[in-house]
C-alpha positions in Angstrom: 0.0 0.0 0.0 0.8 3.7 -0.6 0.9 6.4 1.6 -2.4 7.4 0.5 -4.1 3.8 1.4 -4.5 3.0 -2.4 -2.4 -0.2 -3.5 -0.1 -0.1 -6.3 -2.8 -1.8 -8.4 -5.5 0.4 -7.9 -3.3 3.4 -8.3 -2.6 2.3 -12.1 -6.1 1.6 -12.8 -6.7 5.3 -11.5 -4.3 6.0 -14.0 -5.6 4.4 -16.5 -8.5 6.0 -16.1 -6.9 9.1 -16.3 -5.3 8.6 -19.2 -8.3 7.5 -21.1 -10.5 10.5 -19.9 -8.4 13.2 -19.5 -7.5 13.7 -23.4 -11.0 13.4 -24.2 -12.2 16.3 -21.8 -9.2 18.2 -22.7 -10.2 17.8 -26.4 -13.9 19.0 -26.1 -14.2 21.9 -28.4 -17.5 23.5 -26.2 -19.1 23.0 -22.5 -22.0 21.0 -24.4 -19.3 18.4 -25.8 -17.1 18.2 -22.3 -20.5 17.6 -20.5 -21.1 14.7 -23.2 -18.0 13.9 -22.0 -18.0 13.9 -18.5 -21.6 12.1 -18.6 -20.1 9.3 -20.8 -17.2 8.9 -17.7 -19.4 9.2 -15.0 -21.9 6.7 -17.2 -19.5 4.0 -17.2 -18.2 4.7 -13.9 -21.4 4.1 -12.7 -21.8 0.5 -15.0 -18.1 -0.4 -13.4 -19.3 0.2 -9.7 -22.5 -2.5 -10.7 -20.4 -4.5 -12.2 -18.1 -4.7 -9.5 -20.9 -5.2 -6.6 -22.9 -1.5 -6.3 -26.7 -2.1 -7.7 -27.4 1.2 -7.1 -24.6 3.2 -8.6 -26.8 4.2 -11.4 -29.6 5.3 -9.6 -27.5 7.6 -7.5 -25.6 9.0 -10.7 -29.3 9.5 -11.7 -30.1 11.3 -8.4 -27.0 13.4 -8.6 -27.9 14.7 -12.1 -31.6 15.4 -10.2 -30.4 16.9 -7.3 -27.8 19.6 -9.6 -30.7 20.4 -12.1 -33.2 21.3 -9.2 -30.5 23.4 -8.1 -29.7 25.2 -11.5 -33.7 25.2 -12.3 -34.3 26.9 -8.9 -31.5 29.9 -9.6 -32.8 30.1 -12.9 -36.4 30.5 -11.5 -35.4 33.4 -8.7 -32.9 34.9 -11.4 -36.2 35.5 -13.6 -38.3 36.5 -10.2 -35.9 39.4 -9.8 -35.8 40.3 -13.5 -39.5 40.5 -13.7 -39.8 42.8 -10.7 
């Protein structure tokens, strides 16, 4: 184990995630194509953490996405409450 509590072999497949993903969000042209992106990576994140024992890890992805677009609809809804006043 490392220092950081992650064992060698878990460190590389971090890396190797890395590798994979970072290129293709450093690549995206626009927000709308790094958010395709970074919804493709969490996507199969969440496949991988079924895969490896975690039934609900696409239901919580699913919840996360929930959760941050109440949060952006409610801003957008006061933002327009303010410009209508």
């Amino acid at each position: 184990m490392s220092g950081n509590g992650m064992s060698p072999e878990a460190l590389k497949r971090l890396r190797n995630l890395a590798n994979f993903w970072n290129p293709r969000m450093e690549a995206a042209t626009s927000d709308a194509d790094l958010v395709k992106v970074v919804f493709d990576r969490a996507k199969a994140a969440a496949k991988r953490a079924q895969k490896n024992g975690d039934p609900q890890a696409m239901h919580k992805l699913a919840q996360e996405l929930a959760n941050w677009a109440a949060s952006m609809e409610r801003a957008d809804a006061t933002r327009q409450d303010r410009n209508a006043a």
